[in-house]
C-alpha positions in Angstrom: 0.0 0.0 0.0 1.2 2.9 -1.1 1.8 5.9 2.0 -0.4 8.5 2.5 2.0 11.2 1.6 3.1 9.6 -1.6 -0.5 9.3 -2.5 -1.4 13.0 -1.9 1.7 13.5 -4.2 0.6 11.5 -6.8 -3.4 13.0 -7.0 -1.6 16.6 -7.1 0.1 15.8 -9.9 -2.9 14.1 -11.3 -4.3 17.2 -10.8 -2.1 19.6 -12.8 -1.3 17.3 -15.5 -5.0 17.1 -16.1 -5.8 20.9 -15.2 -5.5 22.1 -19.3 -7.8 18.6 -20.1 -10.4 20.3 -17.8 -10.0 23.8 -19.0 -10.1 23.0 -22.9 -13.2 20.6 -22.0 -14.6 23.1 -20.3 -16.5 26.7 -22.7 -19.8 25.1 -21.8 -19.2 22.1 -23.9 -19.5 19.4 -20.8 -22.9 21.3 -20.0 -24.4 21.3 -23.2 -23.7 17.6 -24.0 -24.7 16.2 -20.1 -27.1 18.5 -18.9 -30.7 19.1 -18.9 -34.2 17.2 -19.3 -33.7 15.0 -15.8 -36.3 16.1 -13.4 -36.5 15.4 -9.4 -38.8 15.3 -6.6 -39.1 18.6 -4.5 -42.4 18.5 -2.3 -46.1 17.8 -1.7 -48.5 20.7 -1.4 -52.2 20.8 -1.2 -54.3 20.6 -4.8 -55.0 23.4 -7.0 -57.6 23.6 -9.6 -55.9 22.7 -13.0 -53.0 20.1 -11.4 -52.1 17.1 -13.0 -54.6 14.2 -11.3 -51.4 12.1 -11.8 -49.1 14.1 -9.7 -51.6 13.4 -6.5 -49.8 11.9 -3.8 -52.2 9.0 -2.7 -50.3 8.1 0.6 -50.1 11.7 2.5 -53.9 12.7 1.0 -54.9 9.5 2.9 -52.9 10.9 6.0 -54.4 14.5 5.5 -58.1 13.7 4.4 -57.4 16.1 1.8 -55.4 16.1 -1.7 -52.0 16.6 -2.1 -49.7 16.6 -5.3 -45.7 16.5 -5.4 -43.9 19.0 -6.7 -40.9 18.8 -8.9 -38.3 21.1 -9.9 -35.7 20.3 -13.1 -32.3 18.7 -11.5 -29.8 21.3 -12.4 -27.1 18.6 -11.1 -25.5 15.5 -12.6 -24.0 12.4 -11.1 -21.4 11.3 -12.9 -19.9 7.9 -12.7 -16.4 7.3 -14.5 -16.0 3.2 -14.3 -12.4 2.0 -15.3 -10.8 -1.2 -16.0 -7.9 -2.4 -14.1 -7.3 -5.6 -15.6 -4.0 -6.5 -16.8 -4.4 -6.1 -20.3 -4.2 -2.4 -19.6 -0.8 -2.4 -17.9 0.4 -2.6 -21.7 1.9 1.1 -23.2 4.6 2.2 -25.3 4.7 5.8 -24.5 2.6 5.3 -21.1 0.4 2.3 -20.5 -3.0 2.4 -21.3 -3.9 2.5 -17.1 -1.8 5.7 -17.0 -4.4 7.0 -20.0 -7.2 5.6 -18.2 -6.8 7.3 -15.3 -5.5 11.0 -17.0 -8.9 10.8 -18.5 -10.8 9.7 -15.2 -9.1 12.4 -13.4 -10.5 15.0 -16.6 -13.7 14.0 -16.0 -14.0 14.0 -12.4 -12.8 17.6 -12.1 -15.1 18.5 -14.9 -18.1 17.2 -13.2 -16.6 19.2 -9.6 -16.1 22.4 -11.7 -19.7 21.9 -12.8 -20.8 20.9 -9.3 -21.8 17.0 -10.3 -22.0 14.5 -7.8 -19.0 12.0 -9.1 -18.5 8.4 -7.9 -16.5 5.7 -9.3 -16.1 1.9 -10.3 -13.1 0.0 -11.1 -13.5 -3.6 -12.3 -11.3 -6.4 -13.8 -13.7 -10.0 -13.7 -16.2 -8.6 -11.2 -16.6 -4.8 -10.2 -14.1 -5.0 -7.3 -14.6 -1.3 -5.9 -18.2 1.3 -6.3 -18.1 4.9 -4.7 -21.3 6.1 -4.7 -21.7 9.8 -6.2 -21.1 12.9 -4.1 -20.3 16.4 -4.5 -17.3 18.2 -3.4 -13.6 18.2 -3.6 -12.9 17.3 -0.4 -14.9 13.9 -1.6 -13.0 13.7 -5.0 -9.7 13.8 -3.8 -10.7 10.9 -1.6 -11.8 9.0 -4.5 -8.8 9.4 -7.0 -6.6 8.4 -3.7 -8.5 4.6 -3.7 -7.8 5.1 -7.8 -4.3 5.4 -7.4 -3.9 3.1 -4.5 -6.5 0.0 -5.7 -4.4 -3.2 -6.2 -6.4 -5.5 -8.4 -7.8 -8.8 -7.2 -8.1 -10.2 -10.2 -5.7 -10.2 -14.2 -8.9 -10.8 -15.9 -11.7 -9.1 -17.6 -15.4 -9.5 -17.7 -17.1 -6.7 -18.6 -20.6 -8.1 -18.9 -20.7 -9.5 -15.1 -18.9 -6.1 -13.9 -21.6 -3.8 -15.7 -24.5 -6.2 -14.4 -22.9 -6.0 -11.0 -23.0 -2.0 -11.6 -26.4 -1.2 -12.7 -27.5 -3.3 -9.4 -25.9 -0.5 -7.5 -26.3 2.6 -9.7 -30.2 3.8 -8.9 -30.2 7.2 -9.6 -30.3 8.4 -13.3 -26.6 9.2 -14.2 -23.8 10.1 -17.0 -21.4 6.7 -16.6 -18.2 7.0 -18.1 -16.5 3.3 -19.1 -13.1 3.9 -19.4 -11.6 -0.1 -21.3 -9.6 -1.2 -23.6 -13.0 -3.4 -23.9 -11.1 -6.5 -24.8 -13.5 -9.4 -23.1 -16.4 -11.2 -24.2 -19.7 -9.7 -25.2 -21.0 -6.8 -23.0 -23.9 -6.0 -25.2 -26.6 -7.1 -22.9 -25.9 -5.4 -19.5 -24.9 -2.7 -21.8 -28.6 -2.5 -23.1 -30.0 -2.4 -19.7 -27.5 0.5 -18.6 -29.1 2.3 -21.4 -32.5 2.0 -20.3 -32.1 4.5 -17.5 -28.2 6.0 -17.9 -26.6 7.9 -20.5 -23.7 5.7 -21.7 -20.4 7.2 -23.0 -17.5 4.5 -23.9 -13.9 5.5 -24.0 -12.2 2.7 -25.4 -8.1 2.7 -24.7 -5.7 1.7 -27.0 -2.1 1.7 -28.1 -0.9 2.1 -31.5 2.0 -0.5 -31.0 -1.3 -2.8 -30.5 -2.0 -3.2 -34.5 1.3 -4.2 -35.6 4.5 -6.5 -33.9 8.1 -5.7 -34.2 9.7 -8.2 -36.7 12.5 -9.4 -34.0 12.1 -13.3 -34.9 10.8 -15.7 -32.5 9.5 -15.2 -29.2 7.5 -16.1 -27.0 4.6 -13.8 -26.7 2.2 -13.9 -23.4 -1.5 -13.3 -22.2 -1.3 -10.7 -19.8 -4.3 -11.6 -18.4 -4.5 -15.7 -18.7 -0.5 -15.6 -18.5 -0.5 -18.5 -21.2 2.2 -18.3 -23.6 2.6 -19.0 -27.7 5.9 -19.0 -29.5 5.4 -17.2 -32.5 7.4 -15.9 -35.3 7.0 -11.8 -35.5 9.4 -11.7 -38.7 6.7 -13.8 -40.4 4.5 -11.4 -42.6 1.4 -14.0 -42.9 1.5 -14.2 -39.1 1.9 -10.4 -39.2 -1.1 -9.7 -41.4 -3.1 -12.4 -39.6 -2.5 -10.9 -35.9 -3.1 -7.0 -37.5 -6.7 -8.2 -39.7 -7.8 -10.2 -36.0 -7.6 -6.6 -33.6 -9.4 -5.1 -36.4 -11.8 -6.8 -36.9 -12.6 -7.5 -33.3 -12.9 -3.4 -32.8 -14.9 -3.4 -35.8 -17.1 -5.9 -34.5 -17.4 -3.9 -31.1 -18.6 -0.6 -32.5 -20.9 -2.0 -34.8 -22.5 -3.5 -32.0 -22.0 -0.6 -29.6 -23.3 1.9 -32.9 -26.5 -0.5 -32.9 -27.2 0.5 -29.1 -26.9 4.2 -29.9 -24.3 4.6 -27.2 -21.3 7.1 -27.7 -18.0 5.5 -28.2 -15.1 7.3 -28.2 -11.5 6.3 -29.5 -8.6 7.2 -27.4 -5.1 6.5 -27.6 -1.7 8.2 -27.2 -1.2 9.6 -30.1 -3.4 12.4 -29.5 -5.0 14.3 -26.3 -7.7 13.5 -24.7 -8.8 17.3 -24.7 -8.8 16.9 -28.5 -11.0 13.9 -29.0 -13.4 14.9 -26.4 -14.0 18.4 -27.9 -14.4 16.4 -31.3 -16.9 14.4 -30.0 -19.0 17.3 -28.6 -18.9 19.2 -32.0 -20.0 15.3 -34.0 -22.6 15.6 -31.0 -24.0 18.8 -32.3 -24.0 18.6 -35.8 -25.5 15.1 -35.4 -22.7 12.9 -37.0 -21.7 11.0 -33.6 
């Protein structure tokens, strides 16, 4: 476990390496893409001539002999959930793994959502959703949450995203914005990603390195599951085993957003060559011209 003072280190510097993310995300483009249309419950008050019959609270006109309605008032506040995976497969990086990605873009979003004053709780998962914070607002509340980020130490190598999301919408009640931050290299996820969908708004940010398309030709070796930890031998100076390995991770992420495209859930794609500021204020502009 990783000392306290260490760990305060490590969130300030997560802090100010992500303060221009939050700035250039910021001009009101996080607003206009999250916000609005979610209504919540304010009060009861006594029946007026003209109110909706459906808004009449049965229960408290029972109490009171007399008929009551609840009010409600549009929810000018979000909760924001950013979910990342910490299975092994995202240890992998050649400029900075795709964890250290992972959680530069957590950290973005969760200041975001304080500047905006968002509720923000998190999830991290490898082959069951090993830690939830429940959203809350405040900074004194955030920094406590990218501290268990930065100190979590997986239980598990492996991935499965479809038990960790069904395990999440069991705890998330409250209509949210849920951020899952994955390489999204598992199984099929459609289904508890369906339900999600049903009451959340979904955004994907899927994590990858360029070094994953292609291998190095440096003759054989042994290549190994960072996950499973079994091992092939394989020639990498081999061009049929070079096209074969680049055609398979394509069309496994062309597979994935196809299906994620049929959900009509945002996906976006992230990797180092390019900031996250950048892709995230492309996606807002798709968003408003309708091409996303």
């Amino acid at each position: 476990m990783t000392k306290l003072s260490e760990l305060l280190k490590q969130v300030k510097n997560l802090e100010i390496k992500t303060k221009n993310l939050v700035e250039g995300m910021e001009s009101g483009a996080y607003r206009s893409r999250f916000r609005g249309g979610g209504i919540e419950f304010s009060e009861v008050r006594e029946y007026a001539a003209g109110d909706d019959a459906r808004r009449v609270d049965w229960n408290v006109s029972a109490r009171y002999n007399d008929l009551y309605v609840k009010e409600f008032v549009e929810e000018k506040e979000l909760n924001v959930y950013v979910i990342i995976d910490m299975s092994a497969s995202n240890d992998f990086g050649f400029v900075k793994s795709k964890k250290e990605l992972s959680f530069e873009v957590a950290a973005s979003l969760m200041f975001s959502a304080l500047k905006n004053n968002d509720r923000v709780g998190m999830g991290l998962f490898t082959n069951t959703l090993e830690k939830f914070i429940p959203a809350k607002k405040g900074r004194k509340h955030l920094m406590n949450v990218l501290q268990q980020l930065l100190n979590h130490n997986s239980e598990d190598l492996q991935t499965d995203i479809f038990r960790s999301l069904l395990e999440l919408q069991q705890k998330i009640k409250r209509k949210s914005v849920i951020f899952i931050i994955s390489d999204f290299i598992s199984d099929s996820f459609v289904k508890p990603l369906k339900l999600l969908k049903l009451k959340h708004q979904i955004v994907l940010v899927n994590i990858s390195d360029i070094r994953e398309m292609e291998i190095p030709e440096i003759g054989n070796v042994y290549l190994e599951d960072a996950e499973s930890g079994e091992q092939i031998l394989v020639n990498t100076s081999d061009k049929k085993f070079q096209e074969q390995y680049s055609n398979l991770i394509k069309k496994t992420r062309e597979n994935n957003e196809y299906e994620i495209k049929k959900l009509g859930i945002d996906l976006l794609n992230l990797s180092n060559e390019e900031s996250f500021e950048v892709t995230f204020r492309r996606y807002i502009q798709n968003k408003k011209r309708g091409k996303f």
